[in-house]
N, C-alpha and C positions, 0 to 999 in steps of 0.2 A: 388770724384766728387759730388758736392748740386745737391740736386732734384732741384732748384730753376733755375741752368744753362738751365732745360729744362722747361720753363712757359709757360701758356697758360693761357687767360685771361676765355675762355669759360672753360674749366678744370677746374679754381678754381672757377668759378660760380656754376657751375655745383655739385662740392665736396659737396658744403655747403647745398646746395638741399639735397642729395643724403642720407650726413651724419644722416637726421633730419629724413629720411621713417623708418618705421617698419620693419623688417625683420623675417618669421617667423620663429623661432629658437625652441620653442616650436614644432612644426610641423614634423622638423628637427630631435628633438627627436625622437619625436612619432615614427617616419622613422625609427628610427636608423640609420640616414645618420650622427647623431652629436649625441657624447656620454654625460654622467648626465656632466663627467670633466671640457669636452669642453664647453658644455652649461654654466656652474658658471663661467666661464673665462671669456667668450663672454657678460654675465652680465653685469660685473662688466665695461666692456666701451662703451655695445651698448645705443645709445645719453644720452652718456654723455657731460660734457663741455671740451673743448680742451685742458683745466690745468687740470683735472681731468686723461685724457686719458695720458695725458701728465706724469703724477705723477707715472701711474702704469707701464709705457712702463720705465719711468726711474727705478724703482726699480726690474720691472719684464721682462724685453727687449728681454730676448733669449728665454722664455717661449711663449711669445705672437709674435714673428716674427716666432716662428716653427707653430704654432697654425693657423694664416695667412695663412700661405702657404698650411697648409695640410687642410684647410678647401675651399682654390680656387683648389684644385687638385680633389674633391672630390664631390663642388656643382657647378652645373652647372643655375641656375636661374639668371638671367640677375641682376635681384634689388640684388642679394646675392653680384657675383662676383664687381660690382660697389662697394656694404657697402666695400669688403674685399679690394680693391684697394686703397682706399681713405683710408682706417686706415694701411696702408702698407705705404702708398707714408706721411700721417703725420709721421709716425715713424722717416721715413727718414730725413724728411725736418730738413736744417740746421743741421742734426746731423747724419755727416759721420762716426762717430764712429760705428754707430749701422749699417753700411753696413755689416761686419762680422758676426753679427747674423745672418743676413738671406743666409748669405754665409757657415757658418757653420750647416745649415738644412739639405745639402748633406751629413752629421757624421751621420743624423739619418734614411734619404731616399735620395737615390741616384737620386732619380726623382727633389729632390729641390736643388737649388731654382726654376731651368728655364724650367721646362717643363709645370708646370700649367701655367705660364707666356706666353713662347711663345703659349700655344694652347688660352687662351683667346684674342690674336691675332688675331684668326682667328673669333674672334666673329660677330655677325649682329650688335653689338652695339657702335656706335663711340664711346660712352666714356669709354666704357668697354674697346677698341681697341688701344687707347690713351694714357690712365693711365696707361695702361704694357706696350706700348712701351717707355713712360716715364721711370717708375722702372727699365724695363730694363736694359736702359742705364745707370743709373746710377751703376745697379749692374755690366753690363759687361766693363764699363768706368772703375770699381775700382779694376779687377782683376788683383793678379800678376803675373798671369803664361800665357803667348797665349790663344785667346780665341777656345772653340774647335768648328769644321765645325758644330755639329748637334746645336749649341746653336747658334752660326752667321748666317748661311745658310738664317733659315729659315725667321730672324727678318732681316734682309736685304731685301730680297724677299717682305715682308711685306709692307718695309720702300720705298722698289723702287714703289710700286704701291700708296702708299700716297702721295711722293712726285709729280708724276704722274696726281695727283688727284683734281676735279674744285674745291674740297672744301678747302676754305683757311686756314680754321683749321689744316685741314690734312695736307698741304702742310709747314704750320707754324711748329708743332711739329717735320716732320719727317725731317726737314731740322736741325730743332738745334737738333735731337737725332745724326744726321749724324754728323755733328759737332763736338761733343763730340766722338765719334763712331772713326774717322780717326782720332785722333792724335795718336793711336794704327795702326801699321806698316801692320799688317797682316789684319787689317779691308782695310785700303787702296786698298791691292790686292785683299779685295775679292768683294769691292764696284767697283772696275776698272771692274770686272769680269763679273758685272751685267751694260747690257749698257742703262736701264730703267732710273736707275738714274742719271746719266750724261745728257740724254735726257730730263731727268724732272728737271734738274738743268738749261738747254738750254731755253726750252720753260719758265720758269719762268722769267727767265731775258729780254727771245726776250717781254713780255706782261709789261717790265716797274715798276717793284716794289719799295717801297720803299725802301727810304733809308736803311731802319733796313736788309729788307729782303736780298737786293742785297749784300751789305758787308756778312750776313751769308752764301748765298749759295754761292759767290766769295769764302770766307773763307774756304769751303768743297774743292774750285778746288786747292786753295794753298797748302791746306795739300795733296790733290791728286797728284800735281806737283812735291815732292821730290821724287815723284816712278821713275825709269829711264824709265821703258814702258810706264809712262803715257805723261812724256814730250815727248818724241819718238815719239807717234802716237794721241795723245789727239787732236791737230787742225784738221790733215789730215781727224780725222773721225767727229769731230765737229766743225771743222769752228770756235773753241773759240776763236782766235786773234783780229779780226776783231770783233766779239761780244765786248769783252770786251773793246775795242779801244772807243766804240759807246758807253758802259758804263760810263765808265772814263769821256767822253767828256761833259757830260750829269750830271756825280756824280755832290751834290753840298758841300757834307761832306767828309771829310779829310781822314778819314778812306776808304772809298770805293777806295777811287783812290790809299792812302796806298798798299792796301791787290793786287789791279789787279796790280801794279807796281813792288809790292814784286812776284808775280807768275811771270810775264813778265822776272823777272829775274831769276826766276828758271828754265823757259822753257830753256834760255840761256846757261844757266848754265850746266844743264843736258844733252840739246842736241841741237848744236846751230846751223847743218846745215840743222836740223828739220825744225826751226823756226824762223832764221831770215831772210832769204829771203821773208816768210808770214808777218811776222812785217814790211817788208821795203814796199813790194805791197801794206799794209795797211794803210804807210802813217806813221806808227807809229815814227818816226824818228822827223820826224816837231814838232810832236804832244809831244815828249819827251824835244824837244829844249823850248816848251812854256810853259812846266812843270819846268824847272829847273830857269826858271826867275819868278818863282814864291815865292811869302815868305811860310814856313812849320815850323807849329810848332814842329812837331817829325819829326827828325834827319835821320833817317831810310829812309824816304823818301827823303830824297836831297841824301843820297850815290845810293840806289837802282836808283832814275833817271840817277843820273851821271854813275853808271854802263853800265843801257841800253844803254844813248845814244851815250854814247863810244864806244860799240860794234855794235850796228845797223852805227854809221859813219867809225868804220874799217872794216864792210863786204860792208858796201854802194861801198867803195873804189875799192874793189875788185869784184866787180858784174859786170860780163860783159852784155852786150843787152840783148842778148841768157838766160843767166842765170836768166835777169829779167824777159823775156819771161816767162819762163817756171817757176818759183814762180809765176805770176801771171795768169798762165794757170793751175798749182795744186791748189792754192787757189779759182778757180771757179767765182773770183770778179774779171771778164774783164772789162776794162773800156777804152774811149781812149786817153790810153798814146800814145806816139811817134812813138812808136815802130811797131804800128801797120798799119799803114799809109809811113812806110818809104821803099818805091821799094828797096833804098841797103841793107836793113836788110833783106828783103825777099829774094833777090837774094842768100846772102851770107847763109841766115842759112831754106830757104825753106823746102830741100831735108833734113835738122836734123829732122824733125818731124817724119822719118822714122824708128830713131835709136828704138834698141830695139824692135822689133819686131811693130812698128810703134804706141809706146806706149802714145803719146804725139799727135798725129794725132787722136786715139782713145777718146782722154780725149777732143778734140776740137770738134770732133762730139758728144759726151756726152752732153757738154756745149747748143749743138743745142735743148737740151730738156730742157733750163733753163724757169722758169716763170717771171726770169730778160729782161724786151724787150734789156736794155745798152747790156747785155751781151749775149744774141739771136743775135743783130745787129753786136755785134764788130767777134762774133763766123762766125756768115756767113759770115761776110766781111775776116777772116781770112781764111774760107776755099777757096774762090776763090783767093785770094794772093800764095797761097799755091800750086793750081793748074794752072796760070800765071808763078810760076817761077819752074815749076816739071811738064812739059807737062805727062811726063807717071803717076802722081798721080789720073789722072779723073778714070782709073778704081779703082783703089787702092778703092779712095774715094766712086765709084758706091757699089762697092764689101763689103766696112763697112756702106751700107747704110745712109752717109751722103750727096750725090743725090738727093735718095726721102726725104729725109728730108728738104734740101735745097729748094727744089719746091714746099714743103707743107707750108713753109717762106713766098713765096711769096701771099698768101692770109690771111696773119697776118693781126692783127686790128691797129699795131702799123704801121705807114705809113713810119719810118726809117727803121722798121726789112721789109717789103716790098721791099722798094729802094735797100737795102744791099742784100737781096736775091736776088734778077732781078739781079743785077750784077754780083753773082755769079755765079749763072745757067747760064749766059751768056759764060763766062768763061769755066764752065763744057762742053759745047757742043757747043765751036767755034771752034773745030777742031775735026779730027778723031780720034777714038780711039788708042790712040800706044799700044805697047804691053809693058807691064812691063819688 
């Protein structure tokens, strides 16, 4: 894998500053923190010209990437660990050959390459913070063997609090290191492990990025997508269907819509009584039909659409009321469909809300806490439907505290979640209590 896969435009501003400071090496000596050896090494490329440094790293490559590393292991001064980063990461640039030198530094201390690596991680200094989780990646992108926990762990951890992070540097970097990071199978589960970064891949998209950005962190939930636990449970805990439905709709570049269309169909694929009942509440079905009369230049995406929308129109087939119910009572986006408003659908499926220890009655009072007024209003219009057609539900309902909640509705600022509540509460206490 290229150092150049992971770029940052402030990174290489910064390099060429950094390259050109003093370092004092001298001093270094005097310390004995850097021996006479080390010192005449470090000479021969401190600012010098980049064909120069260039010339010595080609003839002397395994000397001066062990030298590197055992001098970031060893000084801790902010300007030092910077010089050493930035003559680490040119070694690398464009020349993946020389990633086994500094993979072979463990033949002579088991601490190298990634322990001085990951701990300047933890520096006060973004560029210091940056430029290893850059190397990083490339060094743990190009290994052949699984990567071990105490070298992922901790530069994950890292990566979930940058992506996390207002600063858009941090969030540019740690999104293309992830990138490169998951097309390795065991990064996958250990990035699914950590729910910081899913949340920071969430929040980045809900704030509208660019084009570049949305196709990269899209791109992390594809490769996340072939886990079977991540198609399994990835909407239920993030709501991404509906995200990226509003992505899509919005993309104006061929790629973005590509990459959410290729996940779309891995969610399918992997687990499809997960997610296509969330895809059809979403609409996504219409929205697949205006895709596929569309011209595309790569191919990929005319089978992926005709996939989905073959499979979203043979579950559509088989969706009963009930069933659409309850997809759009787990998805949390109520809205009003028909179904909600219809007395014979109430009659006939009221008292299901009970099933399972009244797990489905539980999630409609949940919903009474949404900061959506559409789905506050269609929530309390649903729970007095509910108690209309299940006289012994009003204790049930008193008993899961969606009651007091329903009456605290009624002095909402929105004047439909108002009306919708007064009706319910009506409902709750126009007869006496039965007994369960």
């Amino acid at each position: 894998m290229s150092l150049s896969l992971v770029s940052n435009a402030h990174l290489d501003d910064s390099s060429a500053k950094i390259r050109s400071k003093p370092v004092p090496w001298e001093g270094y000596q005097r310390a004995e923190l850097v021996t006479s050896e080390e010192l005449a090494l470090i000479k021969k490329v401190d600012r010098q010209s980049r064909a120069k440094v260039e010339s010595i790293h080609l003839s002397d490559g395994q000397t001066y990437a062990l030298l590197y590393l055992r001098l970031l292991k060893k000084l801790q001064r902010v300007d030092t660990m910077q010089w050493l980063l930035v003559l680490i990461a040119e070694a690398l640039l464009d020349h993946d050959e020389r990633i086994p030198l500094f993979a072979r530094a463990a033949q002579s201390d088991p601490d190298l390459p990634y322990t001085p690596l990951i701990r300047t991680l933890e520096a006060q200094d973004d560029f210091v913070q940056l430029k290893s989780a850059q190397i990083l990646t490339v060094l743990l992108s190009s290994e052949s063997t699984p990567l071990q926990h105490q070298h992922l762990q901790p530069f994950l951890k890292v990566l979930s609090s940058l992506v996390q992070s207002q600063s858009q540097n941090k969030r540019d970097v740690a999104v293309q290191c992830l990138e490169s990071l998951l097309a390795r199978p065991e990064c996958r589960k250990a990035v699914w492990a950590i729910p910081g970064i899913l949340a920071g891949f969430v929040e980045i998209l809900l704030h509208k990025p660019g084009p570049q950005m949305s196709y990269q962190v899209i791109f992390c939930i594809w490769l996340l997508s072939f886990e079977q636990d991540v198609a399994e449970q990835i909407n239920k805990k993030y709501d991404i269907i509906p995200l990226l439905i509003t992505v899509a709709q919005a993309a104006v570049k061929e790629k973005v819509i590509r990459v959410i269309i290729a996940t779309f169909s891995n969610l399918i694929t992997k687990a499809p009584s997960e997610n296509l009942p969330a895809m059809l509440v979403a609409q996504l079905l219409p929205f697949s039909k205006n895709l596929s009369t569309r011209k595309w230049s790569d191919e990929d995406i005319v089978e992926d659409v005709q996939y989905v929308r073959d499979e979203l129109e043979r579950n559509f087939e088989s969706l009963t009321t009930y069933d659409e119910y309850l997809s759009e009572l787990a998805s949390g986006h109520l809205s009003w469909t028909p179904v909600h408003e219809s007395d014979a659908f109430w009659r006939e499926n009221a008292s299901r809300l009970n099933d399972r220890d009244y797990e489905q009655l539980k999630t409609l009072i949940r919903l009474l806490g949404s900061d959506d007024k559409v789905v506050l209003a269609v929530a309390v219009h649903d729970l007095g439907q509910y108690v209309k057609h299940y006289e012994r539900g009003k204790k049930i309902i008193a008993d899961l505290g969606g009651k007091a909640r329903a009456m605290e509705l009624m002095t909402h600022p929105d004047p439909d979640v108002r009306y919708r509540a007064l009706l319910s509460v009506q409902e709750l206490v126009s007869h006496p209590w039965s007994a369960v």
